[in-house]
N, C-alpha and C positions, 0 to 999 in steps of 0.2 A: 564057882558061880557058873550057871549055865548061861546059854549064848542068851535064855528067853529073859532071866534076873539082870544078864549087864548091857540089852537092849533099854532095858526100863530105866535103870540105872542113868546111863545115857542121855536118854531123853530127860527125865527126872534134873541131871544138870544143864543141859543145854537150855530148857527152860527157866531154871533159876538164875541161869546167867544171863539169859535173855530181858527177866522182869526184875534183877536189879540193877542193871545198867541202866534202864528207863524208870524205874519207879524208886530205886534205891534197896538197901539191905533191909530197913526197918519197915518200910512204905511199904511190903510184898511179905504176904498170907504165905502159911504151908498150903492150904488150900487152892491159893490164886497158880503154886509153881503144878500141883498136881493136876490143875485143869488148865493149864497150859500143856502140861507134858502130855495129852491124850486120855484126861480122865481118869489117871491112876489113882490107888486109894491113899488116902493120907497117912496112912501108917507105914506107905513104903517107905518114905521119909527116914522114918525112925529107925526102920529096918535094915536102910541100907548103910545111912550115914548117922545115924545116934540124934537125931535133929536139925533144925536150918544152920544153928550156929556151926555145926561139922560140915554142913552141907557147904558153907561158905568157905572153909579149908578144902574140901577136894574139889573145888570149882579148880584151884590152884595147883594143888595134885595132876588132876586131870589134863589141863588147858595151857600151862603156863612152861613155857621153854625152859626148865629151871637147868636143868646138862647141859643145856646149849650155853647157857652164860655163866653157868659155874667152872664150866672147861676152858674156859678161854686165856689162852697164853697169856701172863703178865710179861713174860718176855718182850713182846711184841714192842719196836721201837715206838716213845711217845705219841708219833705223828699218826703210826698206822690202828696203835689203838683208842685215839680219840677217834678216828675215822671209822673203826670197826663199832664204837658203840652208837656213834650217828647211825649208821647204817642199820644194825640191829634193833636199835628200841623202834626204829622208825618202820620200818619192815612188821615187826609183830605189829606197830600201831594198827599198820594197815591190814594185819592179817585176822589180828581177833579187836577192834574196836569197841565191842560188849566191854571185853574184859579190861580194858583198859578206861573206858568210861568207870568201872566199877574203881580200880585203882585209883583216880582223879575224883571219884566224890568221896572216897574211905579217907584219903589222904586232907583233902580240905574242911571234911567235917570233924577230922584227928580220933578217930574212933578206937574202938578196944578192938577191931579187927586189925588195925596197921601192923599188929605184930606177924600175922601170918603172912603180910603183903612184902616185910622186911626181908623175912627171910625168904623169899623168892627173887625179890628184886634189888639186894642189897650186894650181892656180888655183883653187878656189872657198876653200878656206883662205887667200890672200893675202887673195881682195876680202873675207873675212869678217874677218881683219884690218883690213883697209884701214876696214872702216865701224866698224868698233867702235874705232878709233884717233881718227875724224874725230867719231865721236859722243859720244866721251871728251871731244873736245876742244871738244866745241860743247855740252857741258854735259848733251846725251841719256841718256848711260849713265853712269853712277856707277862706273866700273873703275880699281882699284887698279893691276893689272897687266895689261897686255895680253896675255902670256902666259900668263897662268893662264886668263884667262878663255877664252881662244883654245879651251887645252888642254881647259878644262870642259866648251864647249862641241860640241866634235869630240868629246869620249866619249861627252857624252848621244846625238848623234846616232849617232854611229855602232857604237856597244857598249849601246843600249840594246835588248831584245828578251827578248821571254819564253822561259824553255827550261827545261825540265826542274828544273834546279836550283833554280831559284824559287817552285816549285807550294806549298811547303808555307808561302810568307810575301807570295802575291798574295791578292786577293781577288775582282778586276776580271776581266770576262770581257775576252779581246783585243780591240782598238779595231781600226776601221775605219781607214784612211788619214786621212781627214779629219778622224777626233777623235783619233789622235796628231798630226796637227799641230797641232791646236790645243792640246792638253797639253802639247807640246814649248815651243810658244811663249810657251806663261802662264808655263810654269817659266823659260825661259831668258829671258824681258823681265825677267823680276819678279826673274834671280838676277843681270842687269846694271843693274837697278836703274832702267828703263829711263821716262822720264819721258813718259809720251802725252799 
C-alpha cells in the first residue's frame, strides 16, 4: 500500500471512529464516515476494509493497545497488577476516549460486535482476575466473590466519567490523569479490602 492509499486509509478510520463514538455503530452512513474523512469516495470502504462491519474490526486493529495488555506479566505480585490495570485501562481512557465511548455503547447495547471488542479487551480482565484470585488466596484482598469484584471493578473503570448527566450531583472539578488514578486506586484497594 503506498503512503497516498494508507493516508486515506487513516483518515477513512479516524473518521469512523470519530461518528461512532457520537452517533454509534448503527446511527453512522458509509456515506456520513467518507464525508467526514475529506470527501472520499464510498467505495473506498469496500476497498479497503470489505465494508463498515470490517471497518469496525480495524478500528481495533488500528487504535487499540492489544501487545501492550496481552504482554503483561501474570507474574506480577497481586497488589502490583491490580494497580497496573488501574493504571492502564485508565490511561488509554484518557488517551483514545472515542474508542472507548465506542467500547461502553457496544458493550451496553450487547451487540454482535462484543466479540471483536473481547478479544482485544479480554486479556487485561483474565490477568485482573488472575491477581485478584491469587491475592484472595494469599490472603491480600478480602474477596467474597470473584466475580462480583471482577465485575465492580471493570465498571468503575471503564463507565466511570463525567457527562452531562451528573453536573447537577458533582462537586469536583475534572482530575487530571494522575489524580484519577490515584482515586481509582484508593477506592478499588480499599473496596478489595486490600491489606498493604
Amino acid at each position: 500500500m503506498n503512503t497516498n492509499e494508507s493516508d486515506v486509509k487513516t483518515r477513512l478510520l479516524l473518521a469512523a471512529k470519530k461518528l461512532f463514538a457520537s452517533q454509534g455503530f448503527e446511527g453512522t452512513t458509509v456515506r456520513q464516515i467518507c464525508e467526514a474523512a475529506g470527501g472520499t469516495n464510498v467505495a473506498l470502504i469496500s476497498y479497503h476494509f470489505g465494508g463498515k462491519e470490517n471497518m469496525f474490526a480495524a478500528l481495533f486493529d488500528h487504535f487499540f493497545p492489544f501487545n501492550q495488555f496481552a504482554e503483561v506479566d501474570k507474574n506480577l505480585p497481586p497488589m502490583e497488577g491490580v494497580k497496573l490495570v488501574i493504571r492502564e485501562v485508565t490511561r488509554f481512557r484518557y488517551s483514545d476516549p472515542e474508542l472507548i465511548h465506542i467500547i461502553q455503547h457496544e458493550i451496553l447495547l450487547n451487540t454482535s460486535r462484543i466479540e471483536k471488542i473481547q478479544y482485544y479487551v479480554m486479556p487485561i480482565w483474565q490477568s485482573l482476575r488472575h491477581w485478584l484470585e491469587v491475592g484472595r488466596d494469599q490472603g491480600i484482598f478480602e474477596i467474597r466473590s470473584l466475580d462480583f469484584a471482577l465485575f465492580s471493578i471493570a465498571g468503575v473503570l471503564l463507565f466511570n466519567r463525567s457527562s452531562d448527566y451528573w453536573q447537577f450531583v458533582i462537586s469536583d472539578e475534572p482530575y487530571s490523569l494522575e489524580k484519577t488514578i490515584e482515586e481509582l486506586t484508593f477506592f478499588i484497594m480499599n473496596g478489595i479490602m486490600a491489606k498493604q
